[in-house]
C-alpha positions in Angstrom: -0.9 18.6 -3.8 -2.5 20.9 -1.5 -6.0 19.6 -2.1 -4.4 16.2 -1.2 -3.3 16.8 2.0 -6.6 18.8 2.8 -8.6 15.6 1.9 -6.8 13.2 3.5 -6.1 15.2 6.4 -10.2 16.0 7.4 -11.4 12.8 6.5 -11.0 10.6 9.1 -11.7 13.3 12.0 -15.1 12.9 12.0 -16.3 9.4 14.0 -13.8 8.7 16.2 -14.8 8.7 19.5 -12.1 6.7 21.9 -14.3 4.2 24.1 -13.8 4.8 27.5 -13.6 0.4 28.2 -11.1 -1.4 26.3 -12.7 -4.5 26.4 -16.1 -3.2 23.9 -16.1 -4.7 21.0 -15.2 -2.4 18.3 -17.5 -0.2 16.1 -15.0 -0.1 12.8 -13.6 -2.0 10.7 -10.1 -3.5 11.8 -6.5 -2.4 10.3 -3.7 -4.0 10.4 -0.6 -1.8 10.3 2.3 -4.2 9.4 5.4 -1.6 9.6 5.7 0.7 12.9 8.9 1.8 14.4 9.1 2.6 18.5 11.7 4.9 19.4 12.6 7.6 22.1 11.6 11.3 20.7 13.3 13.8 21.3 10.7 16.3 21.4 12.5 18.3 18.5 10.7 16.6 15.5 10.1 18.9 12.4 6.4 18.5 11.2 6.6 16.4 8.0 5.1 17.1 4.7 2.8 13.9 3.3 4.1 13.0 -0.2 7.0 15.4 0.2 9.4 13.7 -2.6 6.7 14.8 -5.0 9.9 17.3 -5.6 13.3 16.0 -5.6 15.4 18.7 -7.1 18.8 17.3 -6.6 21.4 19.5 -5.3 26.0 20.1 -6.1 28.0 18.6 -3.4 29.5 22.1 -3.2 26.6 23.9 -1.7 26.6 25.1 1.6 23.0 23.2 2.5 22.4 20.1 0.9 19.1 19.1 -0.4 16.4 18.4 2.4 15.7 15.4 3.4 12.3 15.8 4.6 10.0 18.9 3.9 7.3 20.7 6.6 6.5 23.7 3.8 2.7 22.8 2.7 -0.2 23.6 3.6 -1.0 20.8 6.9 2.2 19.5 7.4 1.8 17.1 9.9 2.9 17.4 13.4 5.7 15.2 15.5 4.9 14.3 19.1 6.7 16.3 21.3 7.3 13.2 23.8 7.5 9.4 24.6 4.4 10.1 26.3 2.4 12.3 23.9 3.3 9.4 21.4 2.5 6.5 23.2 -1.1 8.4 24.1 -1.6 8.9 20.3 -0.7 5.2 19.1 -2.7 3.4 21.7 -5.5 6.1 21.1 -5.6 5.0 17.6 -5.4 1.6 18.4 -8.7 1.6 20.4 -10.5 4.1 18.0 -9.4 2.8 14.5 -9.4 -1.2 15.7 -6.1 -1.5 15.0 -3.5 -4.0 15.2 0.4 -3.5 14.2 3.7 -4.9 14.0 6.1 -2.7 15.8 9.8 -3.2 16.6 12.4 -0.9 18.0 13.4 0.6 21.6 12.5 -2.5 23.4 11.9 -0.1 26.9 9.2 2.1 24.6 7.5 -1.3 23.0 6.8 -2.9 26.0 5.2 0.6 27.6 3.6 0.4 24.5 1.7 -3.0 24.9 1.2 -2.7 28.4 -0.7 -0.1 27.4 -2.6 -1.1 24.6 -5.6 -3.6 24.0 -4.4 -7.1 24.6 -2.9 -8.5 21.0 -3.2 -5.5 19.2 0.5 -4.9 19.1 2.9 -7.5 17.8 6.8 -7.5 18.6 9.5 -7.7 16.2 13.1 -7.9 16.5 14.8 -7.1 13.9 18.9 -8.2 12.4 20.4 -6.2 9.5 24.1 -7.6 10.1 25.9 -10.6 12.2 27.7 -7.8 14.5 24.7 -6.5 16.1 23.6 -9.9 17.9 25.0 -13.5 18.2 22.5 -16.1 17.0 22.1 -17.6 20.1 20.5 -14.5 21.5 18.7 -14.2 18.3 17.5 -17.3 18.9 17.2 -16.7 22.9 14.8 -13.6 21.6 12.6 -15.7 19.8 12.1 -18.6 22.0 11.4 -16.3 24.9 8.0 -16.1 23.7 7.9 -11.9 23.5 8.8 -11.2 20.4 6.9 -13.0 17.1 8.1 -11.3 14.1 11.7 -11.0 12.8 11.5 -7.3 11.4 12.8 -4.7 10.1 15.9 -6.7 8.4 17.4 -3.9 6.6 20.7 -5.2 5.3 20.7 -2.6 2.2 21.6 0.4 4.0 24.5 -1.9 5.5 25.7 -2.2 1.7 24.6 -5.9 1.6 22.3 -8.4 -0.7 19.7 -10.1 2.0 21.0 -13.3 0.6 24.3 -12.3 1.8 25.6 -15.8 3.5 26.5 -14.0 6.9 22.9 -13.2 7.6 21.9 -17.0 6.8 21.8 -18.5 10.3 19.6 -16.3 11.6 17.1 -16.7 8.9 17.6 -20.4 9.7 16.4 -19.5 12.9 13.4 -18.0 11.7 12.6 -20.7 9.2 13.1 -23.5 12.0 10.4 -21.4 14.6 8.0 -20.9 11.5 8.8 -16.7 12.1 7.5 -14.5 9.7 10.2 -12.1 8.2 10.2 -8.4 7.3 12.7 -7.5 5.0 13.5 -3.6 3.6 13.7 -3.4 -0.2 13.6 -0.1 -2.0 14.4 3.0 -1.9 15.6 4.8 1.7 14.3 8.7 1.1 16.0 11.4 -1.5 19.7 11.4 -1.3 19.8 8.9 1.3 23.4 7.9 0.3 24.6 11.6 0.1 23.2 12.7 3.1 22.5 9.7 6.1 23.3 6.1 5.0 26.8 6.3 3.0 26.8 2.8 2.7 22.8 2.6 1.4 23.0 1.4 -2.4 19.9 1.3 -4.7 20.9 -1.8 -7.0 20.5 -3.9 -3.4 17.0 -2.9 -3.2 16.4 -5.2 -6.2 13.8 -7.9 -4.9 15.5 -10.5 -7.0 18.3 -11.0 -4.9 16.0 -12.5 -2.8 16.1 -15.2 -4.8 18.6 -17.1 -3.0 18.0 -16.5 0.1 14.2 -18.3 -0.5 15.8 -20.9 -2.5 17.9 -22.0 0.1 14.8 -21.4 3.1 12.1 -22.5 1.1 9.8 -22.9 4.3 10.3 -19.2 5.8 8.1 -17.3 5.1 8.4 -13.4 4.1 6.9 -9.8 3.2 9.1 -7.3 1.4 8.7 -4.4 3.1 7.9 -1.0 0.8 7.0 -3.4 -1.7 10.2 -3.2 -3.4 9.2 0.3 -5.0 10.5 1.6 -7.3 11.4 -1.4 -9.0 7.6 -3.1 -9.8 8.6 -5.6 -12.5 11.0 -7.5 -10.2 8.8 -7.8 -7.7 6.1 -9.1 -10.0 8.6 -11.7 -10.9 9.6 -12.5 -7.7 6.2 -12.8 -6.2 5.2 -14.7 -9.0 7.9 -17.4 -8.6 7.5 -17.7 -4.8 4.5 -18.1 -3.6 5.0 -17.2 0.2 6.4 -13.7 -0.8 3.9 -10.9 0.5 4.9 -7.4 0.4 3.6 -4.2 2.5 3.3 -0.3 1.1 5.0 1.4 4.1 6.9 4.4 3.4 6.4 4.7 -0.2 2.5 5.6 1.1 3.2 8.9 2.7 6.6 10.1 0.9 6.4 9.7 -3.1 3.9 11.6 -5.1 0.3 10.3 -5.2 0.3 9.5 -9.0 3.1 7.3 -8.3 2.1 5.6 -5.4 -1.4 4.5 -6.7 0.4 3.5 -10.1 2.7 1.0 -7.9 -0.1 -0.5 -6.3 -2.6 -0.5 -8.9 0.2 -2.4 -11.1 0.8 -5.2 -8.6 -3.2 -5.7 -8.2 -3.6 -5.7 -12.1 -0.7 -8.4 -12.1 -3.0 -10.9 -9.9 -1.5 -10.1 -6.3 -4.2 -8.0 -4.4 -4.2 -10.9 -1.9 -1.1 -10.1 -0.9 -0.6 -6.6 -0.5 -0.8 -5.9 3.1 -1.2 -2.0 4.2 1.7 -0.5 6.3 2.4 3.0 7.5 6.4 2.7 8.2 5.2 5.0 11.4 7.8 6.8 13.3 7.1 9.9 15.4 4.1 11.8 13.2 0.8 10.5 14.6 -2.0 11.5 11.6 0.6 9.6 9.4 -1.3 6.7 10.3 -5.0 7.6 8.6 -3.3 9.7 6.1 -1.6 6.2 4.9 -5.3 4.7 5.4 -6.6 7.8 3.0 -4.5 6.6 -0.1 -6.2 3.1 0.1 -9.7 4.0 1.2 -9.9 6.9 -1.2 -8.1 4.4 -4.3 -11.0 4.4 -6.8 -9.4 1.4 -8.6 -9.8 -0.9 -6.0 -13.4 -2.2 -4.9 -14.3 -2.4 -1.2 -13.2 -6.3 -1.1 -10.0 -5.2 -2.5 -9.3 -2.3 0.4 -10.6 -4.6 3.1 -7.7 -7.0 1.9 -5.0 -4.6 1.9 -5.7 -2.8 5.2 -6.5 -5.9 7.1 -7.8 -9.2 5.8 -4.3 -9.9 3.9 -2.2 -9.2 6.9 -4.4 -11.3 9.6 -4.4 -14.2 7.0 -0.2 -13.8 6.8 0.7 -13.5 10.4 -2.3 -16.4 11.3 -4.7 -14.1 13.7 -8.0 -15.6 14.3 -10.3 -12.7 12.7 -12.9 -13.1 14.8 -11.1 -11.5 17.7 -12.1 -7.9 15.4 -15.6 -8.8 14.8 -17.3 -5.4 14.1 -21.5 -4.5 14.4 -22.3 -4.1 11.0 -24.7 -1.8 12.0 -22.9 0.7 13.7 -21.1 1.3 10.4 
């Protein structure tokens, strides 16, 4: 795995140069990364392995230390920003040199430093409900209509213990439906020993992308990506994607944690089964900067997929999904 994280981790250091004007028009290719969390660091991140659930040894409730959850020991672990600011620097830095876009959602106070900081557009709001007791629907609905934010993500009702189609969390996808929002819903797995160690509630058989079955039967105009492409669980999303037509997924997460093996298996499955049009690239980004092109490395080093195919999947799929007018990222061919 070493070699791995020595490849990925040099490869996209060389060419980027951050313009000094915002408004030139961009010399790369543009990415769209559909899954970034904002939040307040605390400036005591661990640095964080890439594909660190390559080993998942399992642990006995009666040890003294239970079983990681994440893991810094390798050879480039990458590093955490040690502040709001630090982080903010890096993410809009990226932005501008990578000609990026994203979805982000999270500490409201943090997202809008964020965009105020960033290229105009690149950053898209998202709010995001995982159960009726965090916010009325009204002021889901108030959220909406405001205007700010455009995305109703990360709905994570599986580490609340509950299907998505669970009838409680209905209205507010009504809501969505009704303002034609596009929805972000987590479906998968949560990290090694989630349920033992962080989310008690968190259960794996709720990660099934079937059981968004009713939830799209009864909202058959809202439209939806299933967020860490339902991994591990490839043939129910095949089914599910194949019976709805509106269903997109994204490869957050999985990108950066499972073993490399796996993760190109999972993706070169769903592209086999007829979807690479809908495979949109995500990073599930939280405070680890170079998480962001070592994510881009696993699709732009995939030698199963042709160049149309990784154009797709790290932007052209996502701009066609959330309706952005492509030729805002026009790119001199010649400076490539």
């Amino acid at each position: 795995m070493k070699r791995y994280i020595l490849l990925f981790s040099f490869t996209f250091c060389l060419g980027f140069i951050l313009s000094a004007q915002t408004n030139e028009k961009p010399t790369r290719k543009p990415v769209f990364d559909v899954h970034v969390h904002v939040m307040k660091v605390s400036g005591q991140g661990a640095p964080l392995c890439p594909w660190f659930l390559s080993d998942m040894p399992g642990g006995d409730p009666a040890d003294e230390n239970p079983p990681a959850f994440f893991d810094s020991d390798c050879l480039d672990p990458l590093p955490a920003a040690a502040s709001d600011e630090e982080l903010q620097e890096e993410v809009v830095g990226r932005i501008r040199d990578l000609n990026m876009s994203m979805i982000a959602f999270g500490d409201p106070e943090i997202l809008r430093n964020w965009i105020k900081a960033s290229p105009p557009g690149r950053i898209i709001p998202g709010i995001g409900i995982s159960n009726a007791k965090s916010m009325s629907v009204e002021a889901f609905r108030d959220s909406l209509e405001g205007g700010f934010y455009k995305v109703m993500a990360e709905v994570a009702p599986q580490y609340q213990g509950m299907s998505p189609s669970d009838p409680s969390l209905d209205p507010y996808f009504a809501v969505a439906e009704e303002l034609n929002i596009p929805v972000g819903i987590h479906m998968g797995t949560g990290g090694n020993g989630v349920a033992n160690l962080t989310r008690p509630n968190f259960r794996a058989s709720l990660g099934n992308p079937e059981l968004l079955e009713d939830l799209l039967a009864r909202h058959p105009k809202m439209k939806i990506w299933v967020m860490h492409a339902g991994y591990p669980l490839m043939e129910e999303m095949k089914a599910l994607m194949g019976a709805n037509a509106y269903v997109y997924v994204d490869i957050s997460g999985m990108i950066w944690s499972y073993p490399l093996d796996e993760i190109h298996a999972y993706i070169k499955g769903l592209v086999q089964a007829g979807f690479e049009k809908r495979i949109m690239f995500g990073t599930d980004f939280i405070m680890w900067p170079r998480m962001i092109e070592t994510s881009m490395g696993v699709i732009e080093h995939a030698q199963y997929l042709s160049e149309e195919q990784k154009r797709d999947i790290l932007f052209n799929n996502a701009a066609r999904f959330f309706r952005m007018d492509k030729s805002q990222f026009d790119w001199p061919v010649a400076q490539q």
